[in-house]
C-alpha positions as CSV (number, residue, x, y, z in Angstrom):
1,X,146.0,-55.6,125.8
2,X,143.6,-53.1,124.0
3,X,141.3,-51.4,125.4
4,X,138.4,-52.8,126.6
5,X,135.2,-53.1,124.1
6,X,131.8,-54.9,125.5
7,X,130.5,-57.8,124.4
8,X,126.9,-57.3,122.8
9,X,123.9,-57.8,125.6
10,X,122.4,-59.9,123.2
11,X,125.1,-62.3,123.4
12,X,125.7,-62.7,127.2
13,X,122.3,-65.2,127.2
14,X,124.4,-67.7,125.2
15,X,127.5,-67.5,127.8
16,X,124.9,-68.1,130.9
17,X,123.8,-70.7,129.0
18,X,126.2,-72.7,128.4
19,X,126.8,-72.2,132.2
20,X,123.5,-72.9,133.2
21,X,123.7,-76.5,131.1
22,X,127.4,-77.6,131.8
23,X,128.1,-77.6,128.2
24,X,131.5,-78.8,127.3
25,X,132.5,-75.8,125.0
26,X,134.8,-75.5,121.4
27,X,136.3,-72.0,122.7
28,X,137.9,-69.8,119.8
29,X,139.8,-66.8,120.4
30,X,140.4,-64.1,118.5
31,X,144.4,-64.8,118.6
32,X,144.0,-67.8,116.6
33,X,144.0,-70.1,119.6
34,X,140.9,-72.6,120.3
35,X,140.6,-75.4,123.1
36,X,137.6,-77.1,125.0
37,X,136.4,-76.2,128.3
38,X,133.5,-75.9,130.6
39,X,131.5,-72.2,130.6
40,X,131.2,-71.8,134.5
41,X,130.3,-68.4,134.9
42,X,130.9,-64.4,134.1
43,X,132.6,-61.7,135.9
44,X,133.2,-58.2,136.2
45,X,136.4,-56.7,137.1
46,X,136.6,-53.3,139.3
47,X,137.5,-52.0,135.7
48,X,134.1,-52.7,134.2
49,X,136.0,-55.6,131.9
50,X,133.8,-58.7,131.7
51,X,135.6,-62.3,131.8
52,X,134.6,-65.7,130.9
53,X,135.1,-68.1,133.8
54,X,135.8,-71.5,132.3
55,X,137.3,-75.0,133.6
56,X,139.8,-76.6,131.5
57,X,142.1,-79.4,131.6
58,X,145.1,-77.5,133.0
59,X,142.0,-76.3,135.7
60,X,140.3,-72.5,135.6
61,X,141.0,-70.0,133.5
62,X,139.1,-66.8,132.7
63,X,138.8,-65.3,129.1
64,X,138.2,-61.2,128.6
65,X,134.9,-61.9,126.7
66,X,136.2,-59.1,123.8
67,X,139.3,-62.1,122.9
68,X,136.7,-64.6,122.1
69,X,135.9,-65.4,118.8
70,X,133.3,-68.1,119.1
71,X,131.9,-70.9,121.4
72,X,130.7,-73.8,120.4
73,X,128.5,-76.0,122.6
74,X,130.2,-79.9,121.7
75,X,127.1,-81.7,123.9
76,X,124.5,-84.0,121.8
77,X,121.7,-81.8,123.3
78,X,122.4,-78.4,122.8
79,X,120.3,-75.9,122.4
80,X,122.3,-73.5,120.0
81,X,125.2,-74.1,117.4
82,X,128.2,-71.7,117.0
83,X,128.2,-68.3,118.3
84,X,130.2,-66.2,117.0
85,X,131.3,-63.0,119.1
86,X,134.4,-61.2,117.8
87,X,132.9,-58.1,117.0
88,X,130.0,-57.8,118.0
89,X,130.2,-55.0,120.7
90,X,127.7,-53.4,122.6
91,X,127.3,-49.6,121.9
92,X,128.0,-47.2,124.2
């Protein structure tokens, strides 16, 4: 895998957000693959990489938060559409 690149501050509200609310999530990587989970939380590795902490239906699963693409929030009450994070890095 590439080096690691972090995700935007900015950005991070939207993951803890969709933690914070259970949303059930459209999760789109940037590899071309996309499946629905549940945001559960972040982490950090010793390494300073940051993951996505998600439960799916083949159970957890964490996501390097520079390989995702977008999340989508699927739940009727929302309280933000698409994001779209591929990209958008914070500078160092």
């Amino acid at each position: 895998m590439n080096a690691y690149k972090p995700l935007d501050c900015d950005l991070h509200d939207y993951l803890e957000i969709a933690c914070m609310h259970g949303y059930r999530l459209l999760v789109e990587q940037v590899d071309g693959c996309s499946f629905e989970a549940f945001g559960k939380t972040t982490r950090t590795s010793a390494g300073g990489e940051e993951f996505f902490c998600l439960e799916g239906a083949a159970g957890p699963l964490e996501i390097r938060l520079d390989q995702l693409l977008a999340i989508t929030p699927l739940d009727a009450n929302r309280s933000f559409g698409r994001i779209l994070l591929a990209g958008q890095h914070c500078p160092i």
